[in-house]
N, C-alpha and C positions, 0 to 999 in steps of 0.2 A: 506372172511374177509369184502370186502364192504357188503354185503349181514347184516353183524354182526352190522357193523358201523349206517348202517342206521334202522337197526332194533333200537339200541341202543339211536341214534338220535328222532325216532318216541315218543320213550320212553319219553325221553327228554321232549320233547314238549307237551305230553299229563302231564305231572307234571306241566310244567310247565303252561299249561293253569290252571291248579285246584290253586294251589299255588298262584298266581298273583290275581285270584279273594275269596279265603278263607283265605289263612295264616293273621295271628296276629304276633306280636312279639313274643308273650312269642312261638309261632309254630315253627320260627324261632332261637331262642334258644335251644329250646328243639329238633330240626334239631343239633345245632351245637355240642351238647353234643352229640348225637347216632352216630356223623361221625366223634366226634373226631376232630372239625371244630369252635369251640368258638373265636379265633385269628381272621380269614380270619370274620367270620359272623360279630362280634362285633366293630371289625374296620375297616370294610367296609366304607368309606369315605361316603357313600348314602345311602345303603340298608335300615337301620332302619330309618333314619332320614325322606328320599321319600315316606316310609311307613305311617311313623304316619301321615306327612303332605299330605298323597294323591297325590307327584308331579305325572306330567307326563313321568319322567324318572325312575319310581320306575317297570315298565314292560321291559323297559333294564336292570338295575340293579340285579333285582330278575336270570335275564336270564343267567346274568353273572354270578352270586355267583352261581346257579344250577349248569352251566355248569362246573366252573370248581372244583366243588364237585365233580359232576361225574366223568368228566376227571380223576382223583386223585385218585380211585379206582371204582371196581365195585361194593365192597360191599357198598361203598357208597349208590348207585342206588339201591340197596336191602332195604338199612335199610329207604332211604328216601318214596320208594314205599309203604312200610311196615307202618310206620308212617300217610302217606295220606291213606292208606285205612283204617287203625283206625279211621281216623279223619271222614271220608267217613260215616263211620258206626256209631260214636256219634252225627254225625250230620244228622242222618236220626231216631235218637232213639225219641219217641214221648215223646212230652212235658211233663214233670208233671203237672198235674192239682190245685196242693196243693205246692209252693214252701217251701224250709227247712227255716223256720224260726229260724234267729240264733240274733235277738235282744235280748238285756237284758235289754234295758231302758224299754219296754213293755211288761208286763206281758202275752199280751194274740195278735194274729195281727190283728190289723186294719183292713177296710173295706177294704181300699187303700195302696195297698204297688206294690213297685216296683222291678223286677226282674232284675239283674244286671250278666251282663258277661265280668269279669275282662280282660284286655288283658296283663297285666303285669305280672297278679297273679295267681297261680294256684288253684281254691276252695279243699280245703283239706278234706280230708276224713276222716274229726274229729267233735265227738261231741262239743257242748259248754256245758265245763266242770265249774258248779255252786258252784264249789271251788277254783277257778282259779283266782288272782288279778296279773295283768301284771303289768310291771312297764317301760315306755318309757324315756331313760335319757341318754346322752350324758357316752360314754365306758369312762368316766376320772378319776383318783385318783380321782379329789377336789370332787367329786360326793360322793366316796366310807362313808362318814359318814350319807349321807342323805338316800343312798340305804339299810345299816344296819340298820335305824331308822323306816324306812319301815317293814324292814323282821322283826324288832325285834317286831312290832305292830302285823305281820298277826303271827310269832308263838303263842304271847299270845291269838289270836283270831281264832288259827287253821283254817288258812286261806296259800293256795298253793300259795306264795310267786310266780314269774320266771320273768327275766328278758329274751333279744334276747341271751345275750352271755352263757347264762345256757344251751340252748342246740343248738345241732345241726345236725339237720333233713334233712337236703339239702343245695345243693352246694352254693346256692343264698343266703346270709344274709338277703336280702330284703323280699325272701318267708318265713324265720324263723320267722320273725318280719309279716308278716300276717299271718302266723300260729298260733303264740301266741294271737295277738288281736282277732280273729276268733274265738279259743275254751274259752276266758276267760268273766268271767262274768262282771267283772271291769277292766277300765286301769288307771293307775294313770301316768300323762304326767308332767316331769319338764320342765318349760318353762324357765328357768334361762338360761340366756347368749344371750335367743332365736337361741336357734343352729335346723338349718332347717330341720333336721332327725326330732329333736322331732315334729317340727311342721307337717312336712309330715304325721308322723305315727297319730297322734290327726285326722287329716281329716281322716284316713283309717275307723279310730276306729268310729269317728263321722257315716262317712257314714255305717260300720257295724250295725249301733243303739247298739250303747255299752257307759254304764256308765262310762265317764269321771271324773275323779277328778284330776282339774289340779292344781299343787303346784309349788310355782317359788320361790325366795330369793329375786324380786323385783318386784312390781307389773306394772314396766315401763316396763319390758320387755314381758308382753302381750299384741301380738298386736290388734290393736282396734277392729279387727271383731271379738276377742275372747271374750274382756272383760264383756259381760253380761253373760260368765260362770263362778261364783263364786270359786274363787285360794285362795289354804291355803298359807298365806305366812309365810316365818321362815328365821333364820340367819344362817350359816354355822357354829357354835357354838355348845358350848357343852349344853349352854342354851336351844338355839335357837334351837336344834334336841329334845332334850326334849320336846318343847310345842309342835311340829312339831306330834310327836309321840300323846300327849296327844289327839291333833286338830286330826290326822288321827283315831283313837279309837274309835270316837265318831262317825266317818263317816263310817266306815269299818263296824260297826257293828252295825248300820245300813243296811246297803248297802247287809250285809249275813245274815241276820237274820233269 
């Protein structure tokens, strides 16, 4: 039994040296899901927070949340060993030479582009689909006439309408919402109320190189580092959805032509 213990203990400590100097968040998540362990990982008072900011007690921490994952079962210790040696093997897999280019503002890429490794997000294993218009907007009724006004524009223009809440692909809302910005050709962002989801998801989209078209209901609520990107504005009316519609038509089809 000691014999077991410290076998068990060795273990231990050979993760967690790998762990303390590779894991990301999102490794850590995706830990917490295969053990069953999202409660303890998530609200951990420090583990994520020591993480991102590089403290110095983020190599106690890590030791602590290891330990007692393991402690708490052994299949634990199976599925987290299992997980680091995949990790092991993607990160000894040779670069690509030619990165997936998934812009849509550029037709063709640049000299200069930059290769990007999310730690929040998972890169999806989906084309960018050149029918695809996302649409970024607060889940609220007062929305639901502006989001028809929308859908009603891309059926006439046979264009794949999807919002985040249309589908759902994974456990994380936040991955469904880079999912959709990821495969879509255009995103269209309300900026009205200025509610900080929409503004979050516009940077995702921005830094994807994906055509924005942002629309608001008052042009006070873009903030000033946005305003040199041209917003259709409209009323929450049945006027005011009308021109809204008319304004998007002209851009839309454009935009798929």
């Amino acid at each position: 039994m000691i014999g077991q213990n410290r076998q068990k203990t060795l273990r231990l400590f050979a993760l967690h040296e790998f762990i303390q100097d590779h894991f990301t968040k999102s490794d850590w998540i995706k830990v917490a899901y295969l053990t069953d362990s999202l409660e303890l990982i998530e609200d951990h008072p420090r583990l994520l927070r020591s993480l991102d900011f590089k403290d110095d007690d983020y190599e106690g921490n890590s030791l602590q949340v290891l330990s007692k994952l393991i402690s708490e079962s052994n299949t634990n210790l199976y599925e987290i060993e299992r997980f680091v040696e995949a990790k092991k093997a993607t990160m000894n897999r040779p670069v690509r030479d030619v990165p997936e280019f998934v812009s849509t503002v550029q037709s063709i890429a640049p000299e200069r582009v930059i290769t990007f490794a999310p730690d929040v997000f998972r890169i999806p294993n989906k084309p960018v689909e050149t029918n695809v218009l996302s649409v970024m907007m607060p889940f609220e009724s007062k929305f639901s006439g502006t989001y028809l006004a929308i859908r009603n524009v891309c059926a006439r223009l046979g264009i794949d309408c999807k919002r985040a809440d249309d589908i759902w692909d994974n456990s994380i809302l936040i991955q469904d919402v880079f999912d959709l910005i990821f495969m879509s050709r255009a995103v269209i962002t309300d900026f009205t109320d200025r509610n900080p989801n929409v503004f979050y998801e516009t940077g995702v989209a921005h830094t994807l190189g994906k055509l924005v078209v942002p629309i608001t209901q008052s042009a006070n609520d873009i903030p000033f580092d946005l305003r040199h990107h041209r917003a259709l504005t409209y009323l929450p009316n049945a006027e005011g959805l009308l021109k809204l519609e008319k304004d998007l038509e002209k851009k839309l089809a454009k935009v798929f032509s």
